[in-house]
PAFI-934075 format. One line per 5 residues: number of its first residue (from 1); for each residue z, y, x negated of N, C-alpha, C. Coordinates in steps of 0.05 Angstrom, whole numbers, padded with zeros to 5 digits. Atoms other than C-alpha are relative to their C-alpha. Example, Ala and Ser with C-alpha at 12.3 -4.5 7.8 and 13.67 -1.06 7.14 Angstrom:
2
1> 00000:-00024:-00018:00156:-00090:-00246:00000:00024:-00018 | -00001:-00024:00016:00143:-00021:-00273:00014:00022:00015
% end
This chain:
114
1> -00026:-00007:-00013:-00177:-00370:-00006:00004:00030:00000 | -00009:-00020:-00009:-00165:-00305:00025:00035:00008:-00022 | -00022:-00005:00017:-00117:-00260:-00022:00004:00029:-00009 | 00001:-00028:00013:-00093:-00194:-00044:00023:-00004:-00028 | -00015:00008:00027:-00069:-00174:-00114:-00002:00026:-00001
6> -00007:-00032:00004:-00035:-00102:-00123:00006:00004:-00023 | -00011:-00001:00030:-00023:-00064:-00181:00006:00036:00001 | -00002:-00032:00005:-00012:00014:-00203:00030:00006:00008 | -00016:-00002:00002:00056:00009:-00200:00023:00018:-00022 | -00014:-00013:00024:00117:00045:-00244:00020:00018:00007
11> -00031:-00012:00000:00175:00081:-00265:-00004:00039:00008 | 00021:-00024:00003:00158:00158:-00238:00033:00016:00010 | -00015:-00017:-00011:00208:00220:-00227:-00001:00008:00025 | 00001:-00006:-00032:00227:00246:-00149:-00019:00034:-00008 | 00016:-00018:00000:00165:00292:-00148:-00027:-00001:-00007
16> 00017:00008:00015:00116:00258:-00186:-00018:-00021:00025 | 00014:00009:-00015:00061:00217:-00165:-00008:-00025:-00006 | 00011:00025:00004:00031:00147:-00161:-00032:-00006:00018 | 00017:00003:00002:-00033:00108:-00150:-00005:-00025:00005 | -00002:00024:-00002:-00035:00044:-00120:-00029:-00017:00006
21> 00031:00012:-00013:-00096:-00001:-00115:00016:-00033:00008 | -00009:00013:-00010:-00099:-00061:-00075:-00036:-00014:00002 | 00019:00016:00007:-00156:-00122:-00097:00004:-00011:00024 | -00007:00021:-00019:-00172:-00167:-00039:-00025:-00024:-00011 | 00020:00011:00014:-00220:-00232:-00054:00008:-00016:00023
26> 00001:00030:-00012:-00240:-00294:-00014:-00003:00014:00042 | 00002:-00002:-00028:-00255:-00251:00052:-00019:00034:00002 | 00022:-00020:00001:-00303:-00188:00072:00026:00025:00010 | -00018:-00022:00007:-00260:-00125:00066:-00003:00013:00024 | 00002:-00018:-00020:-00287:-00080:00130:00001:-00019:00035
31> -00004:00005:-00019:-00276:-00126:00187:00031:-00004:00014 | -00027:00003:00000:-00203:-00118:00184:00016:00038:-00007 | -00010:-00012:00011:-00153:-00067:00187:00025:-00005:-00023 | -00003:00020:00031:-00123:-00072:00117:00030:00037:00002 | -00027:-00014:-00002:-00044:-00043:00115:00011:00003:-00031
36> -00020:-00002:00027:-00001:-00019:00053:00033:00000:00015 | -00034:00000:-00004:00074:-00042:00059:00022:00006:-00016 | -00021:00006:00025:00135:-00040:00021:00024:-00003:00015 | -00034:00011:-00013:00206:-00069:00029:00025:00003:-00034 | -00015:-00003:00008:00260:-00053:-00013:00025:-00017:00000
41> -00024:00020:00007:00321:-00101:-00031:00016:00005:00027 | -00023:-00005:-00030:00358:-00120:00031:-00009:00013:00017 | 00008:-00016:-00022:00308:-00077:00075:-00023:-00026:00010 | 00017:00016:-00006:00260:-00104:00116:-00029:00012:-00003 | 00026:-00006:00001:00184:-00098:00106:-00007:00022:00016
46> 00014:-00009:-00016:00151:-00042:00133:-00024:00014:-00006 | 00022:-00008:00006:00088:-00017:00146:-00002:00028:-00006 | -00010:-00021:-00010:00073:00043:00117:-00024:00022:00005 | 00041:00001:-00007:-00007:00057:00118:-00020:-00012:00009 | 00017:00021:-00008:-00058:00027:00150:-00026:00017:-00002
51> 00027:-00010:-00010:-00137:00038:00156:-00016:-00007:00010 | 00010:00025:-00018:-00175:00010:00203:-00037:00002:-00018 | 00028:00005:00009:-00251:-00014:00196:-00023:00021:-00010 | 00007:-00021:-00007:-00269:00046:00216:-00004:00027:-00015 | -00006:-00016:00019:-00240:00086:00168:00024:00027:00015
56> -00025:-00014:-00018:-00181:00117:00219:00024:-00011:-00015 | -00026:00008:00013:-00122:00118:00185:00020:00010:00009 | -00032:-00005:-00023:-00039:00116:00211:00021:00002:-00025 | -00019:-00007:00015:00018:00140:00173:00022:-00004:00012 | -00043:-00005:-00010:00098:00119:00180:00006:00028:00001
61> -00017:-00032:00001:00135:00185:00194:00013:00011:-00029 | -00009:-00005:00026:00167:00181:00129:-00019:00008:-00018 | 00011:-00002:00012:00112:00183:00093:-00026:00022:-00004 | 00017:-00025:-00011:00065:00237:00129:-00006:00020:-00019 | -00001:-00030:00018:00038:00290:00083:00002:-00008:-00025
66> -00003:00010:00026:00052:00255:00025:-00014:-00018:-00015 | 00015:00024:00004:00014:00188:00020:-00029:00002:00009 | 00031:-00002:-00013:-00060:00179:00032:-00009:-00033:-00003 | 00022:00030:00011:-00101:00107:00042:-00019:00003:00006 | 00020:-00005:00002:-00162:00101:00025:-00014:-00029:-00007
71> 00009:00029:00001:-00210:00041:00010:-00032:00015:-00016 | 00029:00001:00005:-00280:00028:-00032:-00012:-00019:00008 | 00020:00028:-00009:-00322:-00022:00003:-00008:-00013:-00020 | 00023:00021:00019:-00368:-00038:-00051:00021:-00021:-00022 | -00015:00021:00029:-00306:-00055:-00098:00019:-00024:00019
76> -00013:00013:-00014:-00274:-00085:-00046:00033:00001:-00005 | -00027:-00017:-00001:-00206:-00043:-00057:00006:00021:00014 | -00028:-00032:-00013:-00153:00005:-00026:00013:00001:-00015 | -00019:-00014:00022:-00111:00059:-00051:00013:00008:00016 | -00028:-00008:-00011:-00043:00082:-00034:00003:00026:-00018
81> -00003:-00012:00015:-00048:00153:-00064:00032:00010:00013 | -00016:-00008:-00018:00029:00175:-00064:00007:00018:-00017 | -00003:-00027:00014:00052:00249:-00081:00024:00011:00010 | -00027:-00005:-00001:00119:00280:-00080:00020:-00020:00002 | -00019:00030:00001:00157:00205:-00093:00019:00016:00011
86> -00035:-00006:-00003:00231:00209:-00068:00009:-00023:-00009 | -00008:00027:00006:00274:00160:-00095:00016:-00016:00023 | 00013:00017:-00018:00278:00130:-00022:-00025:-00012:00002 | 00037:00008:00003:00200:00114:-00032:00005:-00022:-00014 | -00004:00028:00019:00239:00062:-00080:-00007:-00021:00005
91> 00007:00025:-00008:00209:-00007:-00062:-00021:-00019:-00010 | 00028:00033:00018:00157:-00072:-00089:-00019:00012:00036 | 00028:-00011:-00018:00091:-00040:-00051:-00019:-00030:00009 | 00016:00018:00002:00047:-00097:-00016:-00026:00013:00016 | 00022:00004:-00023:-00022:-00100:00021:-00008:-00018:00018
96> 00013:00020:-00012:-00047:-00137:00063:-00017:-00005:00033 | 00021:-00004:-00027:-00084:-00150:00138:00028:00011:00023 | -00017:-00013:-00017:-00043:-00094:00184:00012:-00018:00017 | -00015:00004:-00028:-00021:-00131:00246:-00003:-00035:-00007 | -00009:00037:00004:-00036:-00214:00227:-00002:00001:-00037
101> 00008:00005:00030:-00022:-00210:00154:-00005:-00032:-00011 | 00000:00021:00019:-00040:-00270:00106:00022:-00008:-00020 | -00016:00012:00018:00003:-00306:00056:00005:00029:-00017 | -00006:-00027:00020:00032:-00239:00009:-00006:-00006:-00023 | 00003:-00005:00024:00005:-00222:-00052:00035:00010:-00020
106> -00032:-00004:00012:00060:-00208:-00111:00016:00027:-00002 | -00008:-00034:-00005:00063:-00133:-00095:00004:00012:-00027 | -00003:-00015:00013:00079:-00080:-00142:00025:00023:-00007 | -00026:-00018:00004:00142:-00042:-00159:00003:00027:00000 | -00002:-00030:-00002:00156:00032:-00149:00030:00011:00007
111> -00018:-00005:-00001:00210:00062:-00175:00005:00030:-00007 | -00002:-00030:-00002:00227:00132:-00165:00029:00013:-00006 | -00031:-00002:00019:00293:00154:-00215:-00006:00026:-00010 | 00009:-00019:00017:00301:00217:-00250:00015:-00015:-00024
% end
């Protein structure tokens, strides 16, 4: 069964940085483009990275300049590198397949407080 399982989550000051990886298992990692999301309490999901097969990657406006995704084939993970947090960036981080996602993994929390 097709699945992702995030982690690198945490409590980080507006400036500071985080590190998100994102496991996938039960499916071949490069025939898909493979998205980082997050939704925030009462918001709705959105996408806010993607990278395709390819290795072409799309950034939300919000996030431009700040965030990077990245992926290891062999381990069969992506990373959500994110740098200068704001405590809008506040949200449970998910992964999963950009445009037809799968059932959601349990995401990861990111909370950005001074």
């Amino acid at each position: 069964q097709a699945q992702f399982v995030e982690s690198g989550g945490g409590l980080v000051q507006p400036g500071g940085s985080l590190r998100l990886s994102c496991a996938a298992s039960g499916f071949t990692l490069d025939i898909y483009e493979i998205g980082w999301f997050r939704q925030a309490p009462g918001n709705q999901r959105d996408l806010v990275a993607s990278i395709s097969k390819s290795g072409v990657t799309n950034y939300a406006d919000f996030v431009k300049g700040r965030f990077a995704i990245s992926r290891d084939a062999a381990a069969n993970t992506w990373y959500l590198q994110m740098n200068n947090l704001q405590p809008e960036d506040t949200a449970k981080y998910y992964c999963n397949i950009a445009y037809s996602p799968i059932p959601w993994g349990p995401g990861t929390q990111v909370t950005v407080s001074a």
